[in-house]
C-alpha positions as CSV (number, residue, x, y, z in Angstrom):
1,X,-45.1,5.7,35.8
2,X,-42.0,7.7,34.1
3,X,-42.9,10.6,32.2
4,X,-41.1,10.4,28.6
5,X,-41.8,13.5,26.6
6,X,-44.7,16.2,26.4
7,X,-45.3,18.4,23.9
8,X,-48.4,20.7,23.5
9,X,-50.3,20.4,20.0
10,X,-53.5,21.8,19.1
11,X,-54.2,23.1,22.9
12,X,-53.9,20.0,24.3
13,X,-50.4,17.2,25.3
14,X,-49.2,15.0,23.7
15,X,-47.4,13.1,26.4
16,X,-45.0,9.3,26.1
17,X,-45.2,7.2,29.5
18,X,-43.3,4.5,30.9
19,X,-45.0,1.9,33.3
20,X,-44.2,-1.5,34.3
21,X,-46.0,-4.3,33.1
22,X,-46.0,-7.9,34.8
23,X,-47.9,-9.7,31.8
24,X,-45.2,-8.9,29.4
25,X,-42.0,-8.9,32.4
26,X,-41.0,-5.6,31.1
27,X,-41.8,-1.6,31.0
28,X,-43.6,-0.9,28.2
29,X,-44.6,2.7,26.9
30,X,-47.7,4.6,25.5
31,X,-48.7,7.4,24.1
32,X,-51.2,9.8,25.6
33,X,-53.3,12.9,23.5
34,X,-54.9,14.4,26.5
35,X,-57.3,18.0,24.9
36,X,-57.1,20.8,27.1
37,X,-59.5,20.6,30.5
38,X,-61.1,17.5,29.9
39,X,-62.8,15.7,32.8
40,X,-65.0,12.2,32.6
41,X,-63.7,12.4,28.8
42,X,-63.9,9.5,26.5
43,X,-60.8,7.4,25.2
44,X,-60.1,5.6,22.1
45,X,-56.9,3.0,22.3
46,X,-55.0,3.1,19.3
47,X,-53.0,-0.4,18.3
48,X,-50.8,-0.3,15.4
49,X,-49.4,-2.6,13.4
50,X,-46.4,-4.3,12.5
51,X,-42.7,-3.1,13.1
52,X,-44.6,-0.1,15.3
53,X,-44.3,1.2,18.3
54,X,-46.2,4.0,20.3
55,X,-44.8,6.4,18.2
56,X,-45.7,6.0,14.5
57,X,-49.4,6.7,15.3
58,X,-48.8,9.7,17.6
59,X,-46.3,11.4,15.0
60,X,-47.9,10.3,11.7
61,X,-51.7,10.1,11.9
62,X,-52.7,14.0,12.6
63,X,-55.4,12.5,15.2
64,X,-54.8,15.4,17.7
65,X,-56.9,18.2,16.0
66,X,-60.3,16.2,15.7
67,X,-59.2,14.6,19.6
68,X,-58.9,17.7,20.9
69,X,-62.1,19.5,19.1
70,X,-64.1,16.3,20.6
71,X,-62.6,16.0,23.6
72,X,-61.2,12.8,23.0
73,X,-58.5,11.1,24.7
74,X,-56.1,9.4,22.4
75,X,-54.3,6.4,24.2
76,X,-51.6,4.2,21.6
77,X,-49.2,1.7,23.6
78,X,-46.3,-0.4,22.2
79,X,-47.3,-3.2,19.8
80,X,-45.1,-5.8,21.9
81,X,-42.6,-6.3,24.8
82,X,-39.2,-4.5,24.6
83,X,-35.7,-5.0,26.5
84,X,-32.9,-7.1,26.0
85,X,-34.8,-9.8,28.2
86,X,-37.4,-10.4,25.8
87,X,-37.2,-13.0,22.9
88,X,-36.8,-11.8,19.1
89,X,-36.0,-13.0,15.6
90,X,-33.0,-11.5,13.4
91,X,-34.5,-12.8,10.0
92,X,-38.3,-12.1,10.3
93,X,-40.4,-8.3,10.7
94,X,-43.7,-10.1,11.2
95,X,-42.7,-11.7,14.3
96,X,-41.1,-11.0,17.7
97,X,-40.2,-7.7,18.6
98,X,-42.7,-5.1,17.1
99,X,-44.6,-8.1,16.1
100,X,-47.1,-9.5,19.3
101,X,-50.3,-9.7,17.4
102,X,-52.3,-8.6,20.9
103,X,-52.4,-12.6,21.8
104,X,-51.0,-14.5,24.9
105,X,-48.4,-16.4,23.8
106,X,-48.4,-20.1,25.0
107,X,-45.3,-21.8,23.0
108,X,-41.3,-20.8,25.0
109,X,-39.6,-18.8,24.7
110,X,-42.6,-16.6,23.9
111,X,-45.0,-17.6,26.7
112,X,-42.8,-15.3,29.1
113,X,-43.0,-11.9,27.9
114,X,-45.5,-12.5,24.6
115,X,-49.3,-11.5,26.4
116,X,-50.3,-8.6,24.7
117,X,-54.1,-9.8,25.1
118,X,-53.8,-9.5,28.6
119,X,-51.3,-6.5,28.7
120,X,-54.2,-4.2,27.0
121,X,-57.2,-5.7,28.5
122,X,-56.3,-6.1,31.8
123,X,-53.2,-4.3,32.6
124,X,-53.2,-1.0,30.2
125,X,-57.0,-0.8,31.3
126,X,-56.4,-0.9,34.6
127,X,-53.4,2.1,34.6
128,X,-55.7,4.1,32.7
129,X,-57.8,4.3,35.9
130,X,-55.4,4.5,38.1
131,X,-53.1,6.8,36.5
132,X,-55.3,8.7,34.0
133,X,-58.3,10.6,36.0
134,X,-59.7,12.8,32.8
135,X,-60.4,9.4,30.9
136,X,-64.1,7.6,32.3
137,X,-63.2,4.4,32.2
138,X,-66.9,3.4,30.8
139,X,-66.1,5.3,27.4
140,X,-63.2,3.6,26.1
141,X,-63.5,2.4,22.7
142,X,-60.6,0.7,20.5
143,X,-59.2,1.0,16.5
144,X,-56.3,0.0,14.9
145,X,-54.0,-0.8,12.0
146,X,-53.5,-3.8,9.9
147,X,-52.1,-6.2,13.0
148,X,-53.5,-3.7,15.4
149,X,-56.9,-3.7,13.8
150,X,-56.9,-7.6,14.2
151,X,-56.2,-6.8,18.3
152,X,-58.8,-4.2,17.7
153,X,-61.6,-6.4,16.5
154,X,-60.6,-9.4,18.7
155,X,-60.4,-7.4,21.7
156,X,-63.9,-5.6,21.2
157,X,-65.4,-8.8,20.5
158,X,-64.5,-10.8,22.8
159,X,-64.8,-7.6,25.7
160,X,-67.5,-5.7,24.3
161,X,-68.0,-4.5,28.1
162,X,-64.8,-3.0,27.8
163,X,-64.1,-2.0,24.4
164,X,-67.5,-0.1,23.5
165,X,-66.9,1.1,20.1
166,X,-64.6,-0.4,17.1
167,X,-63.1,0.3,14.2
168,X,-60.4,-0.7,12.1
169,X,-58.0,0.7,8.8
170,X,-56.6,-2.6,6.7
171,X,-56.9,-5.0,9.4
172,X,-56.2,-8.7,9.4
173,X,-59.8,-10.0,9.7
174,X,-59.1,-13.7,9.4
175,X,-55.5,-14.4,10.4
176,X,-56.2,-18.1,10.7
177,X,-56.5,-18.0,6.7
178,X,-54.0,-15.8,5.6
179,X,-49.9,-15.9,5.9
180,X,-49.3,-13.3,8.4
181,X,-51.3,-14.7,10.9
182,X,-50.8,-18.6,10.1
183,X,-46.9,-18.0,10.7
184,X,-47.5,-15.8,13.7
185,X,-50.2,-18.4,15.1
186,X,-47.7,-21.6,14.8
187,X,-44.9,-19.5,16.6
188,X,-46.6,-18.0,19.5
189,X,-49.5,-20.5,19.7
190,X,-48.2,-23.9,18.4
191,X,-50.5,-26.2,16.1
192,X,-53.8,-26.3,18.5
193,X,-56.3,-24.7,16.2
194,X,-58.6,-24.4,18.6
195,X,-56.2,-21.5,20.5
196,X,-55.6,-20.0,17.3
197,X,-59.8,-19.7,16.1
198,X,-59.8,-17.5,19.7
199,X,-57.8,-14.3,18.0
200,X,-59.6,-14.9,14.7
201,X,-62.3,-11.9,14.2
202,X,-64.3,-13.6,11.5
203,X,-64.4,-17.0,13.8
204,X,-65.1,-15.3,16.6
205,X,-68.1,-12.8,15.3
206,X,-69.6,-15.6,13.3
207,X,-70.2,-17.1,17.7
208,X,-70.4,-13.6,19.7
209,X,-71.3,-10.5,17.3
210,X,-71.3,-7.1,19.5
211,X,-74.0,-4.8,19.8
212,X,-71.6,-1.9,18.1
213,X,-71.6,-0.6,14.5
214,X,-67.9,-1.5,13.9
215,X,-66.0,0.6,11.1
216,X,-63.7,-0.3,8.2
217,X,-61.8,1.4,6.0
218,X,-59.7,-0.4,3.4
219,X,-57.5,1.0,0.5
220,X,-58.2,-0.4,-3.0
221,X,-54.4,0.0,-3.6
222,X,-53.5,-1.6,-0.4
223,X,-50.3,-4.2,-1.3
224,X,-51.6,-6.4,1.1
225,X,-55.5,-6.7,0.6
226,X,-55.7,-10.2,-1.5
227,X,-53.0,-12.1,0.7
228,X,-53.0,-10.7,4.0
229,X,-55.8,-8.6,4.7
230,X,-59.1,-10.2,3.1
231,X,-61.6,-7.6,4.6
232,X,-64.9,-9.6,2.2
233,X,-64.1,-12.7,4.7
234,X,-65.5,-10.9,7.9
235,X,-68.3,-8.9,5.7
236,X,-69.4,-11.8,5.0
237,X,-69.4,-13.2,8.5
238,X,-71.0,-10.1,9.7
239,X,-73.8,-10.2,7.3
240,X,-74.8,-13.9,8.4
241,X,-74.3,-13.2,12.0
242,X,-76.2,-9.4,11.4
243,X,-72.9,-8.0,13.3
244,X,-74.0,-4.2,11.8
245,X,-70.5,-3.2,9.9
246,X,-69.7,-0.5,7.7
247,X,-67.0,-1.6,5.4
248,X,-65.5,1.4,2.9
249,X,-63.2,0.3,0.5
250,X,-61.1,3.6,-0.3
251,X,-60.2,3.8,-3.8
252,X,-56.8,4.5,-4.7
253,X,-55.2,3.9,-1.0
254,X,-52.4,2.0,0.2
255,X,-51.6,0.6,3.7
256,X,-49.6,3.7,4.4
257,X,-50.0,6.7,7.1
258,X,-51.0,8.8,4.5
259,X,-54.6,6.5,4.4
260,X,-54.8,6.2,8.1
261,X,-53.9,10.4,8.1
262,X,-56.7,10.9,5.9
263,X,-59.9,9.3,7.4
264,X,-58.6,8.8,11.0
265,X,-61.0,12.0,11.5
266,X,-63.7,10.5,10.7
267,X,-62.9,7.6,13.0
268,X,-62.7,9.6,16.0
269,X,-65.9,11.2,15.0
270,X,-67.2,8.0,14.8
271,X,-65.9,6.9,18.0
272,X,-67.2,9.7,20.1
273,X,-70.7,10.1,18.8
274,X,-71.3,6.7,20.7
275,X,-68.9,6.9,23.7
């Protein structure tokens, strides 16, 4: 791996790698919160949202202070593939580049470089072994925003061995229902409904609810919460399938960084009294 940046905040590094990926045909980057001395330490993936990369978490949330009072290693890659290889649209921000919904693409020109599914569950798991020895790799748990919450809940769900804890801040809980996803969907997975009920979080809990206690938080004030977002669909899943959820609708909060910088404490906290 290439080393980026690293900075020290609150005692510990924030550090910016580069690593090759072969799911997505490119090098792709994350960001790494490591607190100071930590051995056999617990992990949380971060996966953000829409026109994001690694840095808008790492620069915006404040997460360092509670990581590093916990112990807590804070891991936040790339929401897609980069490089002037890799397909993109000029006309659309909620699809291509900064766009890859944590799915595996199967429509071209997508198919080649658009597997973000496999990219964090196989490939960004595995370098965190290999090239991370403070994190245990049996204490990694996974949150997210809005498009990243979606790859948060879908990835816990459906690797629950993996992905021990979950939480989420405006995530899009039933993409198969809802614009943002049903565009994305038809792009990267063509009209086979069947492929796109596989990255749906209230489809797939309603067949395999977790044993965690996954956590919501949603803004009241949130621009996207009646069209894109729809957080009562999965409660409502989650009550019928007994998934245990804590849903907290947060009155007066928008989709911003300043709501994720205001309870991502609590998240962490959350996080790391199970892991």
């Amino acid at each position: 791996m290439k080393t980026i940046s690293e900075n020290k905040i609150h005692g510990g590094i924030q550090a910016v790698y580069e690593h090759r990926s072969d799911a997505c045909d490119c090098d792709m980057r994350v960001g790494v919160f490591t607190p100071e001395g930590v051995k056999n330490a617990p992990a949380l993936i971060w996966l953000s949202g829409l026109t994001c990369t690694e840095q808008n978490f790492i620069t915006k949330a404040g997460a360092q202070r509670m990581a590093s009072e916990l112990g807590v290693v804070l891991i936040a890659p790339d929401t897609s593939p980069r490089g002037d290889h890799v397909p993109d649209t000029e006309d659309r921000y909620d699809f291509g580049k900064g766009a890859g919904f944590y799915l595996d693409a199967s429509r071209m020109p997508w198919m080649d470089n658009y597997a973000m599914e496999t990219y964090i569950r196989d490939e960004l798991t595995h370098w965190i072994k290999q090239s991370l020895p403070q994190v245990n790799p049996q204490r990694i748990g996974i949150s997210g925003h809005s498009m990243g919450g979606h790859g948060a809940l879908t990835l816990h769900l459906k690797n629950p061995a993996v992905f021990k804890t979950c939480s989420a801040f405006s995530p899009i809980v039933a993409p198969t229902q809802v614009p943002w996803g049903r565009k994305a969907f038809e792009g990267y997975l063509g009209d086979n409904k069947a492929k796109w009920a596989g990255y749906d979080a209230t489809e797939l809990v309603a067949k395999q609810p977790s044993k965690a206690h996954i956590l919501i938080d949603q803004g009241t004030n949130d621009e996207f919460l009646k069209e894109h977002l729809r957080p009562e669909l999965f409660e409502a899943a989650c009550k019928k399938i007994g998934q245990q959820l804590t849903l907290r609708m947060q009155e007066g909060y928008d989709h911003s960084y300043y709501f994720i910088s205001s309870f991502i404490h609590e998240h962490i906290i959350w996080h790391a009294e199970t892991l």
